[in-house]
N, CA, C and O of each residue as an XYZ file, in Angstrom:
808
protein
N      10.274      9.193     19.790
C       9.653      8.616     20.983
C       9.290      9.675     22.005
O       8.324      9.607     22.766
N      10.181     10.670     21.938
C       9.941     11.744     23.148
C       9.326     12.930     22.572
O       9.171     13.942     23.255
N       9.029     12.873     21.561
C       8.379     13.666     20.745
C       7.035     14.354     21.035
O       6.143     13.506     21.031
N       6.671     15.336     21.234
C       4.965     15.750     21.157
C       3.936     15.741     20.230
O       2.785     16.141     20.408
N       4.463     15.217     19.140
C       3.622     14.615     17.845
C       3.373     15.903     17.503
O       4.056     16.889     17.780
N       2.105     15.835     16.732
C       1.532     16.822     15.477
C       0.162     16.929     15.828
O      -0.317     15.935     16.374
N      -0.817     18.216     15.583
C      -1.559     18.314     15.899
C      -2.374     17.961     14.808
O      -2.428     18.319     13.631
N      -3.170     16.935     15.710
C      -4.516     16.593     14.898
C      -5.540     16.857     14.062
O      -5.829     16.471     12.929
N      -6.272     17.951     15.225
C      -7.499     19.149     15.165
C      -7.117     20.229     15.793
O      -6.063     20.328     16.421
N      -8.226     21.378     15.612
C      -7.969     22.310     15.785
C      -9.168     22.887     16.723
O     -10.260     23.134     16.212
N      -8.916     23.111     18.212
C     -10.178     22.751     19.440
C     -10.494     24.088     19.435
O      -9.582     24.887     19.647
N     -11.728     24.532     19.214
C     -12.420     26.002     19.878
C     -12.162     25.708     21.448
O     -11.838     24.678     22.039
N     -12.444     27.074     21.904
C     -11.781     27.170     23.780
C     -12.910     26.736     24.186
O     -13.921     27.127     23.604
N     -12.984     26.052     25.006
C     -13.505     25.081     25.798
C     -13.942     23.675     25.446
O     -14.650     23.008     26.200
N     -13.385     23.139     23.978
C     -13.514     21.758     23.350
C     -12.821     20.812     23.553
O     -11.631     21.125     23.528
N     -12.995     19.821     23.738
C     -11.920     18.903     24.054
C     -12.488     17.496     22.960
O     -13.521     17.225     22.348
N     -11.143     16.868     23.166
C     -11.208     15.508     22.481
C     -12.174     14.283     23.476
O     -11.913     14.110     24.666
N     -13.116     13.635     22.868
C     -13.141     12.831     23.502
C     -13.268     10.845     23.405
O     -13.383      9.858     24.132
N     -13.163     11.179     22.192
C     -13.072     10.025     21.224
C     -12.175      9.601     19.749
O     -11.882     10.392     18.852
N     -11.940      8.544     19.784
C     -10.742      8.407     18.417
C     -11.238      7.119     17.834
O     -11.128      6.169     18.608
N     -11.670      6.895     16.861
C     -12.200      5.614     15.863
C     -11.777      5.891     14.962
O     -11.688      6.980     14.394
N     -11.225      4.197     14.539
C     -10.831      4.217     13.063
C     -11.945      3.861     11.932
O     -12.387      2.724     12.096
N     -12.463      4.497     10.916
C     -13.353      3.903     10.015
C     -13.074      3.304      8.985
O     -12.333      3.986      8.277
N     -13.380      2.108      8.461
C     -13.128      1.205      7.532
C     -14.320      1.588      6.122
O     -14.642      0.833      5.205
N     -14.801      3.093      6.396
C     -16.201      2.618      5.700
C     -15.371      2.760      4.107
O     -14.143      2.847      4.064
N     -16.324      2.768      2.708
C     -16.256      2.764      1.243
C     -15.651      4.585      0.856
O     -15.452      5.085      1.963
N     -15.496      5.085      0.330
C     -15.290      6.046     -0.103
C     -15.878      6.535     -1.512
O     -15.454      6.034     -2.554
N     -16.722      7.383     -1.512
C     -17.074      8.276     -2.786
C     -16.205      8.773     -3.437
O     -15.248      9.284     -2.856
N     -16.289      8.767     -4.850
C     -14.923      9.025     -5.817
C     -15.299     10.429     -5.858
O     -14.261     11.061     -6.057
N     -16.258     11.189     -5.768
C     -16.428     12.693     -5.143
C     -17.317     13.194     -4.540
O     -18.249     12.466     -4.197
N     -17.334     14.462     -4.238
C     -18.613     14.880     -3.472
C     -19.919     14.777     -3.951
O     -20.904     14.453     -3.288
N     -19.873     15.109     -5.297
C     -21.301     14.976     -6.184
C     -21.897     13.322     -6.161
O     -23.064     12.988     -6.364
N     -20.740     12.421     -5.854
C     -21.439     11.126     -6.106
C     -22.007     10.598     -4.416
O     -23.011      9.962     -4.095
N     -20.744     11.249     -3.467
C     -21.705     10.929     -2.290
C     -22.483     11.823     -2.001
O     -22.999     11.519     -0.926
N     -22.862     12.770     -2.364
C     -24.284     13.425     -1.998
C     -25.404     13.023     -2.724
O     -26.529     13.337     -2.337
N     -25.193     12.248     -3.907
C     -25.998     11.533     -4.743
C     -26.421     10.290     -3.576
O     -27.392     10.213     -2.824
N     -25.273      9.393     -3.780
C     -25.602      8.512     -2.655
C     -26.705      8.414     -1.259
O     -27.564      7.558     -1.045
N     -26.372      9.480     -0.521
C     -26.935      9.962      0.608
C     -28.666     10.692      0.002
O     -29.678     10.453      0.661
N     -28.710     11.338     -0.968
C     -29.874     11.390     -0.932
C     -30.852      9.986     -1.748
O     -32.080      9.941     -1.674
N     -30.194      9.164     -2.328
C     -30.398      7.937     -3.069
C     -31.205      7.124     -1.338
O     -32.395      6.871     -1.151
N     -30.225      6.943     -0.521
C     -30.248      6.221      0.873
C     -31.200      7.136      1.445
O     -32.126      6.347      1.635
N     -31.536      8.026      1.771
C     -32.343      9.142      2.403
C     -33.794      8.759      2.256
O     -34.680      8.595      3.094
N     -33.768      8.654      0.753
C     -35.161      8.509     -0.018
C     -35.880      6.823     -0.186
O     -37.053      6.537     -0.428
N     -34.813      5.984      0.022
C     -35.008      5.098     -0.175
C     -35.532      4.137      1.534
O     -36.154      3.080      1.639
N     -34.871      5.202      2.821
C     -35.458      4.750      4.026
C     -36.629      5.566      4.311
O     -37.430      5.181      5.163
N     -36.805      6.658      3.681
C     -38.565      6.795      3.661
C     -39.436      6.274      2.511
O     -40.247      6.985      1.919
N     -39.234      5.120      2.269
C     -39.770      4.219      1.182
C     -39.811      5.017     -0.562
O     -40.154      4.176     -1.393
N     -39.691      5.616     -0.828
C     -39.038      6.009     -2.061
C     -38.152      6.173     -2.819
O     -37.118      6.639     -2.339
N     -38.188      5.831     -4.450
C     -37.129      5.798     -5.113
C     -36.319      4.335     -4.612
O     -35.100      4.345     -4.442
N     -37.002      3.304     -4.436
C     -36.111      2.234     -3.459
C     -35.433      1.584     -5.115
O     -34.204      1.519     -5.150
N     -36.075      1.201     -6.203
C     -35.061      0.959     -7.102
C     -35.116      1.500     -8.409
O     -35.920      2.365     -8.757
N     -34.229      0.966     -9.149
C     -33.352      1.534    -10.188
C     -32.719      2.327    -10.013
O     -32.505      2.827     -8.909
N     -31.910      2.893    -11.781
C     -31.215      3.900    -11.286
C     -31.751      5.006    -10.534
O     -32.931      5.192    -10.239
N     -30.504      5.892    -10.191
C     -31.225      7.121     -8.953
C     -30.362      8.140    -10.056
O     -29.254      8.360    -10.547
N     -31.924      8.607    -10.026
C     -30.715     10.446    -10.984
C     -31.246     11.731    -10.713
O     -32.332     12.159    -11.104
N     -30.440     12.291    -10.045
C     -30.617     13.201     -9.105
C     -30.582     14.688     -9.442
O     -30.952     14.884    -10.600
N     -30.166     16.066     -8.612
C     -31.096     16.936     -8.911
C     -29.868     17.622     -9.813
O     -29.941     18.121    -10.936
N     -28.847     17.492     -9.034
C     -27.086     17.805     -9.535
C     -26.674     17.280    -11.130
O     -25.569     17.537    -11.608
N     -27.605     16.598    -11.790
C     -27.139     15.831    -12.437
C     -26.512     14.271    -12.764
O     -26.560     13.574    -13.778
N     -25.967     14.084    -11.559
C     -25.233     12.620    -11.010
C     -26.528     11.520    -11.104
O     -27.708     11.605    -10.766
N     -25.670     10.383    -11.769
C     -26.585      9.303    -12.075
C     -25.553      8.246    -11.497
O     -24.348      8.185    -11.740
N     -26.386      7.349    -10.594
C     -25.539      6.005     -9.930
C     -26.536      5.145    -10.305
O     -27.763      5.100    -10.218
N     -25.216      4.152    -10.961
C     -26.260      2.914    -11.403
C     -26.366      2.252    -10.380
O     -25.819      2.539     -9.315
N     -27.357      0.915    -10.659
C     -27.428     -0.195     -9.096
C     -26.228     -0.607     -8.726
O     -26.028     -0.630     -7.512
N     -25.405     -0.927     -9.403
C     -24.165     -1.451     -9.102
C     -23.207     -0.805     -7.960
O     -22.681     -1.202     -6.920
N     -23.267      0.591     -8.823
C     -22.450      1.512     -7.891
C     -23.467      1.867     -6.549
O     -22.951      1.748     -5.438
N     -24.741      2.251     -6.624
C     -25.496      2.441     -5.340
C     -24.831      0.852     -3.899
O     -24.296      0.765     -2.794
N     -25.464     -0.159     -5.153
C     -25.438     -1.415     -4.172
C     -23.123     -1.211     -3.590
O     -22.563     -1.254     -2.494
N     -22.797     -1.091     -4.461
C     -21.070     -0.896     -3.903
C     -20.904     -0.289     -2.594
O     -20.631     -0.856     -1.536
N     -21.186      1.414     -2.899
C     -21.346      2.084     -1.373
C     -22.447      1.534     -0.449
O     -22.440      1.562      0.781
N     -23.367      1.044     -1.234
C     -23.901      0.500      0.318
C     -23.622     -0.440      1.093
O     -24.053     -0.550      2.241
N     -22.703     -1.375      0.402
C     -22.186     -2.235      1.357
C     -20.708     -1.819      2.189
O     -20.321     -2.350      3.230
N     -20.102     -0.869      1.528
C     -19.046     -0.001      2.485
C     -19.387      1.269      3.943
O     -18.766      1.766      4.883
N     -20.836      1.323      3.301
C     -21.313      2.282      4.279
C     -21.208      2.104      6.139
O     -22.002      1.328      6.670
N     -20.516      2.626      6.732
C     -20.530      2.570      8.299
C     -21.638      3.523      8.502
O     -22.163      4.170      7.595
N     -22.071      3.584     10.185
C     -23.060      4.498     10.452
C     -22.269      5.171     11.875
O     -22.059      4.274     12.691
N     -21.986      5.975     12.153
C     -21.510      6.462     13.698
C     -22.758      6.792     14.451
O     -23.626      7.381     13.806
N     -22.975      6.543     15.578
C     -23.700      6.500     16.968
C     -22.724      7.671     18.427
O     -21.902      7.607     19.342
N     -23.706      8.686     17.615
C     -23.567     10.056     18.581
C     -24.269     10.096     19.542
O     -25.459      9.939     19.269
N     -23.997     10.270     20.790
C     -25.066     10.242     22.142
C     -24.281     11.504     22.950
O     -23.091     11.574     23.257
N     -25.372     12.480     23.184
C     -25.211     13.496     24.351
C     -25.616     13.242     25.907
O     -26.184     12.248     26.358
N     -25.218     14.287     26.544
C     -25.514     14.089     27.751
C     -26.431     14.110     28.219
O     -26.421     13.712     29.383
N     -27.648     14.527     27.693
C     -28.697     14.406     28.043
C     -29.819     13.909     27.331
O     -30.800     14.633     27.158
N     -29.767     12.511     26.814
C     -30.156     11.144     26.427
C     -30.456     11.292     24.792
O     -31.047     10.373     24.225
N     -30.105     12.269     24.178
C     -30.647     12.477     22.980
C     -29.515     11.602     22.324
O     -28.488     11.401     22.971
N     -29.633     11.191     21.340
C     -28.736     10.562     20.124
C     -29.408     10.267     18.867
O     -30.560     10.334     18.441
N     -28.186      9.892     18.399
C     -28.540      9.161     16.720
C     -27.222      8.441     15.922
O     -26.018      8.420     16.178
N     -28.157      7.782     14.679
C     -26.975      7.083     13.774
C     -26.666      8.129     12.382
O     -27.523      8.518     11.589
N     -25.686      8.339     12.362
C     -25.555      9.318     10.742
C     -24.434      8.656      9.993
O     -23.312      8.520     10.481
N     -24.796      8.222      8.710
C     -23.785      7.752      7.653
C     -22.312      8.163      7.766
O     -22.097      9.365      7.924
N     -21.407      7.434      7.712
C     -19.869      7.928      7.433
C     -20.201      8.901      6.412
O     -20.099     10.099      6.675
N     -20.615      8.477      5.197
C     -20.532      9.219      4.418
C     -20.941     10.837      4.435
O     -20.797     11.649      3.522
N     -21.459     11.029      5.675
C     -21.815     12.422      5.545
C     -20.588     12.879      6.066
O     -20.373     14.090      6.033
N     -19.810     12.175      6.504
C     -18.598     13.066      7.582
C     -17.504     13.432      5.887
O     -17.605     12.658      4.935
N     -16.797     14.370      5.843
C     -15.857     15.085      4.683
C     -14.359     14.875      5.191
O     -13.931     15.367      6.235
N     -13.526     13.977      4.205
C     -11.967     14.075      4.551
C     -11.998     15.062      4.811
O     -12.855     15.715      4.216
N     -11.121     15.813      5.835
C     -10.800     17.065      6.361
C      -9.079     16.397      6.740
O      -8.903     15.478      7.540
N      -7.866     17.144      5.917
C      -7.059     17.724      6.299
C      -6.463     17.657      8.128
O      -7.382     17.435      8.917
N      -5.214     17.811      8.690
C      -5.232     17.519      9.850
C      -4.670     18.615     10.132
O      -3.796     19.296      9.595
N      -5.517     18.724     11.385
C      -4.906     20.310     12.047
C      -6.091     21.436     11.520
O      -5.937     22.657     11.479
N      -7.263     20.701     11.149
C      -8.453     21.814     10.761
C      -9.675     21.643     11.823
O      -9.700     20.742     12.662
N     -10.475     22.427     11.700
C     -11.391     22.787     12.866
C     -12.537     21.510     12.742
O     -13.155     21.444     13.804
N     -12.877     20.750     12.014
C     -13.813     19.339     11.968
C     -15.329     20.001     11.341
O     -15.411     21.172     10.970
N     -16.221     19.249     11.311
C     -17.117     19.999     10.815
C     -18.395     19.526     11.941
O     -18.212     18.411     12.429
N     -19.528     20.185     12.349
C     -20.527     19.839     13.300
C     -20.786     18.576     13.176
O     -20.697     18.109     12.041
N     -21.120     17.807     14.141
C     -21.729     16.614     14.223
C     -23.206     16.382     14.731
O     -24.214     15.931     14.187
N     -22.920     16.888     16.036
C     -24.465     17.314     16.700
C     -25.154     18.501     17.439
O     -24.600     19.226     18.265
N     -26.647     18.605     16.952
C     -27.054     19.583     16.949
C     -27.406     20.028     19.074
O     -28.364     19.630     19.736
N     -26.624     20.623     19.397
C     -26.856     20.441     21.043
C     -27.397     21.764     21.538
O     -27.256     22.160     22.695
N     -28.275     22.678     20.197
C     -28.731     24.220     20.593
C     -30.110     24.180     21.619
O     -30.458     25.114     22.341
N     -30.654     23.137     21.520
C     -31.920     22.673     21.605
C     -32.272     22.231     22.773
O     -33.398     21.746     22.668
N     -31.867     22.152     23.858
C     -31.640     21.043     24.630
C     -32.264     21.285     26.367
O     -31.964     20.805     27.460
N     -33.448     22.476     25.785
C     -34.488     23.021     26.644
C     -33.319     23.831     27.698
O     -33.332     23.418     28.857
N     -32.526     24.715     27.442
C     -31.973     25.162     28.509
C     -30.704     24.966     29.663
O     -29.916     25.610     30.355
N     -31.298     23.044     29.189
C     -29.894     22.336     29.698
C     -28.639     22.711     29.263
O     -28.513     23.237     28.158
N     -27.085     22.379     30.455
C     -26.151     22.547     29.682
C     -25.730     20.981     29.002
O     -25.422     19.942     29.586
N     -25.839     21.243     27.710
C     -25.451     19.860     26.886
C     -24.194     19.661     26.257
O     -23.604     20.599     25.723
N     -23.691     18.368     26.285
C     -22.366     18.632     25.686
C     -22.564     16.822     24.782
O     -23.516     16.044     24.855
N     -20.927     16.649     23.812
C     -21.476     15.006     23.582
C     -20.610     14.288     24.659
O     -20.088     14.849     25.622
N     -20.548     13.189     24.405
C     -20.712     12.353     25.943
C     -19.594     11.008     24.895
O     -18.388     10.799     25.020
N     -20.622     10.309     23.905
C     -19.720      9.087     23.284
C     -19.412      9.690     21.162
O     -19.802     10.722     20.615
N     -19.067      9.188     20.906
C     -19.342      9.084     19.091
C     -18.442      8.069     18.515
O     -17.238      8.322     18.475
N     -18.996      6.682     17.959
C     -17.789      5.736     17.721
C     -19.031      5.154     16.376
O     -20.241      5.334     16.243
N     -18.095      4.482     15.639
C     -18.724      3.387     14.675
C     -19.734      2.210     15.109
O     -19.131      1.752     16.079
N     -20.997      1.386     14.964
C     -21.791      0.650     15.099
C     -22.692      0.265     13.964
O     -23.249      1.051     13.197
N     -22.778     -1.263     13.952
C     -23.188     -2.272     13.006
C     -24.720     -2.455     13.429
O     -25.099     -2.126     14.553
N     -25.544     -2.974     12.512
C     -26.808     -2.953     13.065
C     -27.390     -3.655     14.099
O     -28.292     -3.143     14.762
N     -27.000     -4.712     14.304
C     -26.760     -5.951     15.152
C     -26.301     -5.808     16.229
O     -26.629     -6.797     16.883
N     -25.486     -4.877     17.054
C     -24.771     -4.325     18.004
C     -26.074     -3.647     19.194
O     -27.203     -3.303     18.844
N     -25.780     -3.618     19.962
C     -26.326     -3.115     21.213
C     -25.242     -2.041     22.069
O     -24.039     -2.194     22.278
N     -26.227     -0.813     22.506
C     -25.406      0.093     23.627
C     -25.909      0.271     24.791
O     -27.140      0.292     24.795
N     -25.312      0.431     25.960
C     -25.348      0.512     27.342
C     -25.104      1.834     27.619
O     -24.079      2.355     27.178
N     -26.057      2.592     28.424
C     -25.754      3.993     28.566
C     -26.250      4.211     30.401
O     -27.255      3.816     30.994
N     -24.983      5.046     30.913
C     -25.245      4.969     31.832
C     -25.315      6.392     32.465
O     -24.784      7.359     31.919
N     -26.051      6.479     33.738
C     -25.971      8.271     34.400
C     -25.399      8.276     35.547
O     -25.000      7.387     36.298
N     -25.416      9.657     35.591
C     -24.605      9.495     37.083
C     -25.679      9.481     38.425
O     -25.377      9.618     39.611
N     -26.831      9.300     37.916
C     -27.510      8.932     39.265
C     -27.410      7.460     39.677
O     -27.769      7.005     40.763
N     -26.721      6.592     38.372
C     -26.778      5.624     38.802
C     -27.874      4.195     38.182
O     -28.007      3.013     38.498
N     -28.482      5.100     37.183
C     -29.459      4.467     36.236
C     -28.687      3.357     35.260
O     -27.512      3.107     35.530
N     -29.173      2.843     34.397
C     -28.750      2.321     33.139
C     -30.227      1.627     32.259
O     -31.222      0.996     32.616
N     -29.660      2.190     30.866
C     -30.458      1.041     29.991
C     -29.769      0.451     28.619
O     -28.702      0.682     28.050
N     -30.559     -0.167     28.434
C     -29.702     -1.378     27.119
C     -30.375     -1.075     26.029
O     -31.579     -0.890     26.211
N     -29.916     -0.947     24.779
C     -30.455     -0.756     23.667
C     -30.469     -1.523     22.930
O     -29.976     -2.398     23.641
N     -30.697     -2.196     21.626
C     -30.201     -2.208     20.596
C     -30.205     -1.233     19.544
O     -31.142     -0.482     19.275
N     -28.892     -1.309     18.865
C     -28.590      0.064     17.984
C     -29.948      0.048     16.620
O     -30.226      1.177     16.215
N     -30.594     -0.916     16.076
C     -31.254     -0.669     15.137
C     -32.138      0.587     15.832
O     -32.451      1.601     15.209
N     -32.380      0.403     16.826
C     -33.900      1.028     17.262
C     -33.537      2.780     17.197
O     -34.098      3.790     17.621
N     -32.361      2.508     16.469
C     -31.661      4.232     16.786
C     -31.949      4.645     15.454
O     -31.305      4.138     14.535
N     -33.018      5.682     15.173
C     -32.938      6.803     13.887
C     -31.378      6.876     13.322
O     -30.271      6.908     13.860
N     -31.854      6.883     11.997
C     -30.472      7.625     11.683
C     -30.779      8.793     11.029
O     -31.614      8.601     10.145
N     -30.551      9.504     11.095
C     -30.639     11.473     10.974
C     -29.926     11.680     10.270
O     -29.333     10.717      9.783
N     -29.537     13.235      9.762
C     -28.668     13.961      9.472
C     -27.157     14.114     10.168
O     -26.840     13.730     11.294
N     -26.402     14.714      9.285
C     -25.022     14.896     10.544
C     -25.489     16.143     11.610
O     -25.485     15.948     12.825
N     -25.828     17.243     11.107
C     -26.106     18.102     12.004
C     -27.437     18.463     12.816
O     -27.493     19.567     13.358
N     -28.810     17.326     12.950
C     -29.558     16.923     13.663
C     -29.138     17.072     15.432
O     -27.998     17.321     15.827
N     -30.256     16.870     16.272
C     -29.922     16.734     17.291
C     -30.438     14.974     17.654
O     -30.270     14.571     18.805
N     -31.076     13.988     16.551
C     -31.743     12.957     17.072
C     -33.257     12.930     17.698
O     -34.302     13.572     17.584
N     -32.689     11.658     18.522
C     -33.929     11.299     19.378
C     -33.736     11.160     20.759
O     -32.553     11.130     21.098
N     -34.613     11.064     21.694
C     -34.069     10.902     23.163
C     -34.215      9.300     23.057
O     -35.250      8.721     22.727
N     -32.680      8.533     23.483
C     -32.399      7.569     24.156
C     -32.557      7.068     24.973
O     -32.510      5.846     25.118
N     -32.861      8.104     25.966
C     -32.636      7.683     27.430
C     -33.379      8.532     28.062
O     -32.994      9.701     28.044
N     -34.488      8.243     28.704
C     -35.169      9.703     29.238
C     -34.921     10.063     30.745
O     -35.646      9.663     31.656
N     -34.216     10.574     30.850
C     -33.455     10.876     32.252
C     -34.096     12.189     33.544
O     -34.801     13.028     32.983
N     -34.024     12.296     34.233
C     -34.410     13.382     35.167
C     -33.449     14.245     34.771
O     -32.407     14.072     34.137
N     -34.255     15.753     35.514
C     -33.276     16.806     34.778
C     -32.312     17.112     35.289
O     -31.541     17.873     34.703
N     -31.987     16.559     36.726
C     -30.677     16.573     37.233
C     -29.947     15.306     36.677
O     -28.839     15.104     37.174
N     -30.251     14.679     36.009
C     -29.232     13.441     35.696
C     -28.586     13.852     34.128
O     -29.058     14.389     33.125
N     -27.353     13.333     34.478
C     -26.460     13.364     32.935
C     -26.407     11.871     32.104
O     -27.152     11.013     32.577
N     -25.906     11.628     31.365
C     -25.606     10.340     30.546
C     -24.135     10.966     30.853
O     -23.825     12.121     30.562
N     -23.262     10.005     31.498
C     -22.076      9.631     32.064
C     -20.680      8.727     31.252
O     -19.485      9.019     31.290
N     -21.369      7.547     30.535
C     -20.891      6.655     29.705
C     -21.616      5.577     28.515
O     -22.569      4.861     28.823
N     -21.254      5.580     27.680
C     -21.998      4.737     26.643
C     -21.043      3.584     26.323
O     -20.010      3.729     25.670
N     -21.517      2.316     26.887
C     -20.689      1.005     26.494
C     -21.385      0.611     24.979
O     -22.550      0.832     24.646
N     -19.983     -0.242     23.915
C     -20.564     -0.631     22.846
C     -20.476     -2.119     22.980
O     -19.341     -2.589     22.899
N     -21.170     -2.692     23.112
C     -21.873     -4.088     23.121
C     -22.304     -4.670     21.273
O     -23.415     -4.617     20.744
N     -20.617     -5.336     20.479
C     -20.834     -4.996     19.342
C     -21.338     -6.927     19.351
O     -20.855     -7.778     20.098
N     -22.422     -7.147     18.268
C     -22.999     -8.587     17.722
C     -21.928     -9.508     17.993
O     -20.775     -9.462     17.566
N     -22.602    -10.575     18.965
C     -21.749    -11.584     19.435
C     -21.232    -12.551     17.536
O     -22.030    -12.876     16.657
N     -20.042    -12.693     17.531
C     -19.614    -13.620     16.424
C     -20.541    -15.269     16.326
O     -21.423    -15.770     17.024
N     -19.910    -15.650     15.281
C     -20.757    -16.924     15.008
C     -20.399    -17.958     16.241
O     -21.150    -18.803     16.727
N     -19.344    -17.722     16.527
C     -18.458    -18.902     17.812
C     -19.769    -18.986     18.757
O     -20.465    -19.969     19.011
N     -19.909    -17.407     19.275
C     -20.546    -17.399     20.424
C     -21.941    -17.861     20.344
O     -22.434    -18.512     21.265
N     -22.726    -17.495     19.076
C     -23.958    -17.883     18.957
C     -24.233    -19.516     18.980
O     -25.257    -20.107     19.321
N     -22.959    -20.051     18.498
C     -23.334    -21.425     18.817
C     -22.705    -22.350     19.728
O     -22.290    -23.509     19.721
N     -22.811    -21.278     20.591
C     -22.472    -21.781     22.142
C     -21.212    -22.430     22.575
O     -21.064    -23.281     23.453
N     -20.189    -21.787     21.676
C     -18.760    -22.050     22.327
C     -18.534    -20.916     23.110
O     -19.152    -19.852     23.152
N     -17.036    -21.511     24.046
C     -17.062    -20.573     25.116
C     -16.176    -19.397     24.213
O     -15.343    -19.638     23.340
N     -16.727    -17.754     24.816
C     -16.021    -17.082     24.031
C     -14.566    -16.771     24.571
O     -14.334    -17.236     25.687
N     -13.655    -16.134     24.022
C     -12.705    -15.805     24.852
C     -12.244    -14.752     25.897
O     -12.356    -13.641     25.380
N     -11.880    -14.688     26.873
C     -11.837    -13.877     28.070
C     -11.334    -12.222     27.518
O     -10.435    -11.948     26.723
N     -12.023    -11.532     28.062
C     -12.067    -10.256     27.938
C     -10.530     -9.633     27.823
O      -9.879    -10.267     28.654
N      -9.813     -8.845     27.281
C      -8.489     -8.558     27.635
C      -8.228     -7.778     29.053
O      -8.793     -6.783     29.508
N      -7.329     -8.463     29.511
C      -6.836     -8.436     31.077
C      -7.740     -9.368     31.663
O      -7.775     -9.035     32.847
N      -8.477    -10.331     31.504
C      -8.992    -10.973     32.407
C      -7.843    -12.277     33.023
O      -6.817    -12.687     32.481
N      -8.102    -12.452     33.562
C      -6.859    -13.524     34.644
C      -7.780    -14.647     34.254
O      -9.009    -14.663     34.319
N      -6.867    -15.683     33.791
C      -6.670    -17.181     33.152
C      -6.913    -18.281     34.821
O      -6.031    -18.257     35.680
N      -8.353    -19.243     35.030
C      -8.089    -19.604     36.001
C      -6.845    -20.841     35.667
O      -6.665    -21.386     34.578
N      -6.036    -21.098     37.011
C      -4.890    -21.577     37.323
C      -5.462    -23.565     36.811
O      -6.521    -24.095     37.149
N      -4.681    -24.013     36.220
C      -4.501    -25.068     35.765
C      -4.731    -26.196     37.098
O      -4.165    -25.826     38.126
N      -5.217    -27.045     37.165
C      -5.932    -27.943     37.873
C      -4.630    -28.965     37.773
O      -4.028    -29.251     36.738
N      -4.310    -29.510     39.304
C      -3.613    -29.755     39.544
C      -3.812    -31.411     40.548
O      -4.644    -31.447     41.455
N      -2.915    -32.696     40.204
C      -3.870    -33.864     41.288
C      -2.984    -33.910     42.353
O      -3.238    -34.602     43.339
């Protein structure tokens, strides 16, 4: 209990943590089959190769079965920097890594006309889901997540949010697809910590 735990990652000087998600996505039985995968999915959202088998350059052959398997395990993470750029990139591109190792790039922030850029949110999102991104001038806009590219892991994206050059992106709310309850107009349930109004009394 009083313990300082175990180290996680391993932070270059001046890195910090700023996010923790758990992913539920499918898992590739190895690297050759999810890089098969990923270029199978790659090719198939710029309209090619959309069916049969996929047999690729490595050798690796995924039948429909197994393509259609990982694709229904597939998560997408939603990376947003501080200065409105983002994107969606497959779980599958991210690599079990060991704990207590240095992580591997996520986003590309070399680019960023000069600005100082850093990331801002990075969590899991469903297609159906919507994000709220806000600056510190005080702006906001609403998205929905389809309208978000999905890129590479080490891409820099697209601009999200087109901001003045003194303004930062501050916070990214995830606004995940209301459930079936809500769509058909039952009341949903109160936010956690919201206060219960007091029971009606004659």
């Amino acid at each position: 209990r009083t313990s300082t735990g175990v180290r996680g990652v391993k932070l270059a000087k001046g890195d910090k943590v700023i996010s923790m998600s758990i992913l539920r996505s499918g898992e590739a039985e190895s690297t050759e089959e999810r890089d098969a995968y990923l270029r199978y999915a790659n090719a198939r959202r710029r309209g090619e190769n959309g069916n049969g088998e996929a047999a690729q350059e490595n050798g690796i052959e995924l039948s429909p079965e197994r393509l259609a398997e990982l694709a229904e395990g597939e998560q997408f993470i939603l990376s947003v920097a501080n200065d409105g750029y983002g994107k969606r990139t497959s779980a599958y591109e991210y690599r079990l890594t060991g704990r207590g190792g240095r992580g591997i790039g996520n986003l590309d922030l070399s680019r960023a006309g000069g600005r100082e850029s850093g990331v801002v949110a990075a969590f899991p999102v469903a297609p159906g889901d919507q994000i709220m991104l806000v600056t510190d001038g005080g702006k906001l806009i609403r998205s929905p997540v389809e309208d978000i590219r999905i890129a590479g892991r080490t891409t820099r994206g697209v601009m999200l949010f087109r901001i003045d050059e003194s303004e930062r992106i501050v916070s990214v709310a995830h606004l995940p697809e209301e459930d079936d309850e809500d769509e058909n107009g039952e009341t949903a349930a109160p936010p956690t910590g919201a206060a219960e109004a007091p029971p009606e009394t004659s």
